[in-house]
C-alpha positions in Angstrom: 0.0 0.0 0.0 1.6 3.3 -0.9 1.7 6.2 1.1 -1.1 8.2 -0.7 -3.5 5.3 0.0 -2.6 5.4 3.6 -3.0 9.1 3.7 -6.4 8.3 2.4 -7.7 5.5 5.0 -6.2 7.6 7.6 -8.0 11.0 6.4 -11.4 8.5 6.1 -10.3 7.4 9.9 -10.3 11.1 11.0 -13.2 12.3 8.9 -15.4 9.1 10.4 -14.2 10.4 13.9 -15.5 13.7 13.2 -18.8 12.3 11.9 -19.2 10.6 15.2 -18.2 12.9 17.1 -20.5 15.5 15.3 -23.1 13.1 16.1 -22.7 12.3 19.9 -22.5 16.4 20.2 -25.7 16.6 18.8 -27.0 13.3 21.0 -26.5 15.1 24.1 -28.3 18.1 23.2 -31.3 16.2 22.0 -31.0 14.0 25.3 -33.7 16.1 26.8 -35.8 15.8 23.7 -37.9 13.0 22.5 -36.7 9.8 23.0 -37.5 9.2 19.0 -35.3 11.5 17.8 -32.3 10.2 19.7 -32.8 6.7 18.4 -32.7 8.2 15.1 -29.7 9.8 15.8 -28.3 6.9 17.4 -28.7 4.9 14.2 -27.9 7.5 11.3 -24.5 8.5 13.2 -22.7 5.4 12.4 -23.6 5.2 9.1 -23.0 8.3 7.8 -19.5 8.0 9.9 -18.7 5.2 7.4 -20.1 6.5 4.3 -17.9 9.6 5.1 -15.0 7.4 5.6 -15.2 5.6 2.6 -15.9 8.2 0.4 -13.0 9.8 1.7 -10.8 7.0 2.0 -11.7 6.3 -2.1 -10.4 9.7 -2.9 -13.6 10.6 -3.9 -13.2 8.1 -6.7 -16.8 7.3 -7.3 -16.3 3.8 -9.2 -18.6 0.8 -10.1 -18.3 -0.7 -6.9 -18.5 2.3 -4.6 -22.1 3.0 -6.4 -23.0 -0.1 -5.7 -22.0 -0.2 -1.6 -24.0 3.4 -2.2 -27.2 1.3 -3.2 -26.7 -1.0 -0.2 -26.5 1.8 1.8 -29.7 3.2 1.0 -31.3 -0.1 1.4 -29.9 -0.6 4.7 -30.9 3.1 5.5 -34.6 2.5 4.4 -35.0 -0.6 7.0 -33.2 0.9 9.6 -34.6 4.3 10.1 -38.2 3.6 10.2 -37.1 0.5 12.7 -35.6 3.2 14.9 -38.5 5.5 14.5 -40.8 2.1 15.8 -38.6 1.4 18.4 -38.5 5.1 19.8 -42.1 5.3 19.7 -42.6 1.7 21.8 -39.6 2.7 24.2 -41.6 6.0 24.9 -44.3 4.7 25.5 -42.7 2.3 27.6 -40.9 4.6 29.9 -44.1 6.8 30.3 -45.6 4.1 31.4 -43.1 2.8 34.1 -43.4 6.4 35.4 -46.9 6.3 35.6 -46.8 3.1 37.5 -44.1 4.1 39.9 -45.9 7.3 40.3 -49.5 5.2 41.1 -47.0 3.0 43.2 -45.7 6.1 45.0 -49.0 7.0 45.3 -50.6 3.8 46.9 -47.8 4.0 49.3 -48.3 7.1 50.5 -51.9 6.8 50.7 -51.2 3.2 52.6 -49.0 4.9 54.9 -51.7 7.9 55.8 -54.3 5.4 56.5 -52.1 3.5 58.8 -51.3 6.9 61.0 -55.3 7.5 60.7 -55.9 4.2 61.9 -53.2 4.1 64.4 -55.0 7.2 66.1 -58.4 6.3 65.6 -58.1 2.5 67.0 -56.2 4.4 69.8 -58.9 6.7 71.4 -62.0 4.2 71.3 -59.4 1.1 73.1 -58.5 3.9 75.8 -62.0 4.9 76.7 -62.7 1.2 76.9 -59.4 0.2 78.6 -60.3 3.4 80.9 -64.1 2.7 81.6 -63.1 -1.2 82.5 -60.4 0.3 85.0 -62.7 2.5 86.4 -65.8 -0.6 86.8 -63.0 -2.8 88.1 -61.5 -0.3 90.9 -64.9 0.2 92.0 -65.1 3.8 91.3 -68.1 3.6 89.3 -70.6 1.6 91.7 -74.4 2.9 91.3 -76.5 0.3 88.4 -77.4 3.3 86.4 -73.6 4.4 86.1 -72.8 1.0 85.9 -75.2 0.4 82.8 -73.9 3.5 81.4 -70.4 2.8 81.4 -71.3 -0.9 79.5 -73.5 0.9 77.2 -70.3 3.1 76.1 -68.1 -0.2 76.0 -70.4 -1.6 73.9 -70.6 1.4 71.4 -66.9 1.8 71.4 -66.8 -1.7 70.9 -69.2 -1.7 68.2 -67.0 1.2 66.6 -63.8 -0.5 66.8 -65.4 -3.7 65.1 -66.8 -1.3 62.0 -63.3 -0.1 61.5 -61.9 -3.3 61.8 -64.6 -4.6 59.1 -63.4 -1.8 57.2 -60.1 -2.6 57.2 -60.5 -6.2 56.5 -62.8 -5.4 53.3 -60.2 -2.5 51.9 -57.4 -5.4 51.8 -59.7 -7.8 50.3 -60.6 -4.9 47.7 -56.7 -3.9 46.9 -55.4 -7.2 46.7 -57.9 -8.0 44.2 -59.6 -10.7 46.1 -63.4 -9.2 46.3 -65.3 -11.4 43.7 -69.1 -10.3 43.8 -71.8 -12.8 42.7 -73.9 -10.4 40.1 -77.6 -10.8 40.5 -81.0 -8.3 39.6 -81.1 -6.1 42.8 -84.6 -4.1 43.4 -83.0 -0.6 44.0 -86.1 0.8 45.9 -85.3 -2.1 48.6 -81.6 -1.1 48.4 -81.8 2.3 48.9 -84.9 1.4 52.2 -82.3 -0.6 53.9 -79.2 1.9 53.6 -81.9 4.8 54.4 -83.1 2.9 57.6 -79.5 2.1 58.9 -78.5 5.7 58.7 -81.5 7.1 60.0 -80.5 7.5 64.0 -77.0 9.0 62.9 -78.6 11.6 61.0 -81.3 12.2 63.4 -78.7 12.2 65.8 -77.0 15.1 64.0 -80.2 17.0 63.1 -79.5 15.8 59.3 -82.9 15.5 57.5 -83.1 12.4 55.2 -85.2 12.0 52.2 -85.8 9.4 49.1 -86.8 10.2 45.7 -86.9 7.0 43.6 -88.5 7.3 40.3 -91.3 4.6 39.1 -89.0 3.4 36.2 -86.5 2.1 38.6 -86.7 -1.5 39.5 -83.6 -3.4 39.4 -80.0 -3.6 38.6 -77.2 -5.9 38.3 -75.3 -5.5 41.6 -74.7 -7.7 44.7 -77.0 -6.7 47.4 -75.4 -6.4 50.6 -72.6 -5.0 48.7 -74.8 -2.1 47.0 -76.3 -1.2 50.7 -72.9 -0.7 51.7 -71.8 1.5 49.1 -75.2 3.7 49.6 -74.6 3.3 53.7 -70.9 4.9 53.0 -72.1 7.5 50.8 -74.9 8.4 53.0 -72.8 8.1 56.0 -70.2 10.4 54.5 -72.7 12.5 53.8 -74.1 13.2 57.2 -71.2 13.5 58.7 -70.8 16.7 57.0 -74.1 18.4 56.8 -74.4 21.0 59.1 -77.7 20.6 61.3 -80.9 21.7 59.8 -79.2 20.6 56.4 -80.8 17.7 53.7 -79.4 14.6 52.5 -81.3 13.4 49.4 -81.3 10.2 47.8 -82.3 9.3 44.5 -82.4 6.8 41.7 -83.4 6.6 38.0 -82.7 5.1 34.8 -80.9 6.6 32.0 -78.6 5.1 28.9 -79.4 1.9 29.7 -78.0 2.5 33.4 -79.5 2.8 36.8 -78.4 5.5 38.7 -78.1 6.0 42.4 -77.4 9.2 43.8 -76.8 10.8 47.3 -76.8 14.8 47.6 -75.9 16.6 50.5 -76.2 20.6 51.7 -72.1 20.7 53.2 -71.5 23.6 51.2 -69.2 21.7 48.4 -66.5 20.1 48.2 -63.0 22.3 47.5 -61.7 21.7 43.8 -58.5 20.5 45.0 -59.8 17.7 46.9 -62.2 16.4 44.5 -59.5 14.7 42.4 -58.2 12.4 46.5 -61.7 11.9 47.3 -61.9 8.0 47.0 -57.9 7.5 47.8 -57.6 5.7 51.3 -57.7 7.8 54.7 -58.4 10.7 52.7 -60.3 13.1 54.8 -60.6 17.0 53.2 -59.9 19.9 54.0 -61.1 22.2 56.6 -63.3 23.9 54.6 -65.5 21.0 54.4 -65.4 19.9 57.7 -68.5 20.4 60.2 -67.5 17.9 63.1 -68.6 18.6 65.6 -66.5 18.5 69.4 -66.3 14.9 70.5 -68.0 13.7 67.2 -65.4 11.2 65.1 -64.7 12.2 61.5 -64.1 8.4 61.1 -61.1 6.2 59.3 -61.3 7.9 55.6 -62.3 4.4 54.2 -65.4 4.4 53.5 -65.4 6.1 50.0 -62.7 4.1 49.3 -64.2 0.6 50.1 -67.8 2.4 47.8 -65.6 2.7 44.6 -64.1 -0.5 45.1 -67.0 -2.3 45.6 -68.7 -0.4 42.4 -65.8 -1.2 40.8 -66.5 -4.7 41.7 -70.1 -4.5 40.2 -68.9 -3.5 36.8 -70.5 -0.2 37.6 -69.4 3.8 38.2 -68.7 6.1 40.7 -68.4 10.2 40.6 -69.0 13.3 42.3 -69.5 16.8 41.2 -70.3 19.9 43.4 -73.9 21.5 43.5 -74.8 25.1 44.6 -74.9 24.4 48.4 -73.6 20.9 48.3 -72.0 17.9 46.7 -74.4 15.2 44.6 -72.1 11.6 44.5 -73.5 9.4 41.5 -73.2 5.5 41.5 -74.0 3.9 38.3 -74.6 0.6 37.0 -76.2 -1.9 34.7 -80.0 -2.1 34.1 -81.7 -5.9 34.5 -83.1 -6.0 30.4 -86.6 -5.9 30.9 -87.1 -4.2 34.4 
């Protein structure tokens, strides 16, 4: 090989260096930028380093046989770019949705972690009264029957509060593990919504919370799970009450529309803020102030119970949503109609 023709492969060498390192320059900058792009990059950079180098290395001698490495070129430039185009676009997608999943991940963890500090404080303050009244019947301190029946009517209540949450509890972990498997069946609405209505009554009578039930005539069944429908309405209603100021209304209502029944619970709390409207069925969420109308000595309960409603609509096949009203909040439950009800 004569000098000239080394002079050549090594100015090829240099101008194929220079093409790549052109190209990784131009890399970083669009690292930022879509992911597309950069696989584009990543694929034209080498071959255009050795298309440079060969040209250059041939002295610019375009013969026969450099045309025909040209054609090949081409070809393999036509398979290759719109491969790296493809495989940008599925390793985009790809990475957006690992983030997405971490994020929901980060998310449930969070949300996991709140509900856990909720419960830890809310399991607390019913076990002390108990643990406290028990002391206080054991020491002798409380001694007359009536005080006596008072004190185990408290225990009982506080026991029957500490069993809800544990219910709770148990039914949330059977809904995010994915475990709840609901035996779909035609429910009559109007006996759903009677049941839910007559379990909440004393807690909204207790709060001065007026109840009332519009069900139109159209309405007679759905495809749901009974007990489980009940519980979703009980949640909703029971939400609900809890923050309707006294003197306030709590409505339900069902109809049929789109081939749908719908359930609805609507409340006079004032609304709900925007911000919160997006949390409202994550676990232990509980609002913000400006929703709150607890009063002193009156529990705001776990934050599960909208939770444990979607997931059992979810369970259903059905819907769930809530959208502000003038002076309240109106919380919509939606599922299939039985064909011919």
């Amino acid at each position: 090989m004569s000098a000239l023709d080394i002079g050549y492969v090594l100015l090829g060498v240099a101008c194929s260096v220079a093409a790549v390192a052109l190209g990784v320059l131009w890399l970083r900058r669009m690292r930022a930028r879509a992911l597309v792009a950069s696989l584009l990059l990543l694929t034209l950079t080498p071959m255009v380093a050795v298309i440079v180098g060969i040209v250059v290395a041939s002295g610019f001698m375009f013969s026969a046989e450099l045309q025909h490495s040209a054609v090949i070129w081409v070809a393999v430039a036509v398979v290759c770019v719109p491969s790296a185009v493809w495989l940008g676009r599925a390793l985009a997608h790809e990475i957006v949705w690992e983030r997405e999943a971490r994020e929901r991940e980060r998310q449930a963890e969070l949300s996991r972690r709140r509900m856990l500090a909720w419960l830890s404080h809310d399991l607390r303050t019913p076990v002390s009264g108990v643990l406290a009244m028990a002391e206080a019947l054991e020491d002798g301190v409380v001694e007359s029957p009536d005080d006596v029946k008072g004190y185990a009517g408290l225990i009982r209540s506080e026991t029957n509060r500490l069993a809800g949450m544990i219910d709770d509890l148990f039914e949330l972990a059977r809904i995010d593990a994915g475990d709840l498997r609901l035996e779909l069946e035609p429910v009559p609405v109007a006996e759903v919504l009677r049941n839910a209505v007559q379990a909440s009554r004393a807690s909204a009578d207790r709060r001065g919370v007026r109840l009332e039930v519009d069900v139109s005539s159209d309405v007679t069944q759905a495809l749901g799970e009974g007990p489980a429908l009940v519980r979703v309405v009980r949640n909703l209603l029971g939400n609900a009450i809890r923050h309707t100021p006294a003197d306030g209304v709590v409505t339900v209502a069902a109809g049929r529309a789109d081939g749908e029944v719908w359930l609805s619970v609507e409340d006079t709390c004032g609304g709900i803020p925007d911000v919160d409207i997006p949390y409202l069925f994550d676990p232990a969420f509980r609002g913000t102030s400006a929703r709150e109308t607890e009063r002193e000595g009156d529990p705001t309960g776990a934050g599960m119970g909208l939770t444990i409603a979607h997931g059992l609509v979810d369970a259903q096949h059905g819907s769930i949503g809530v959208r502000n009203l003038d002076d309240g909040c109106r919380f919509e439950v939606r599922l299939p109609a039985v064909s011919g009800s």
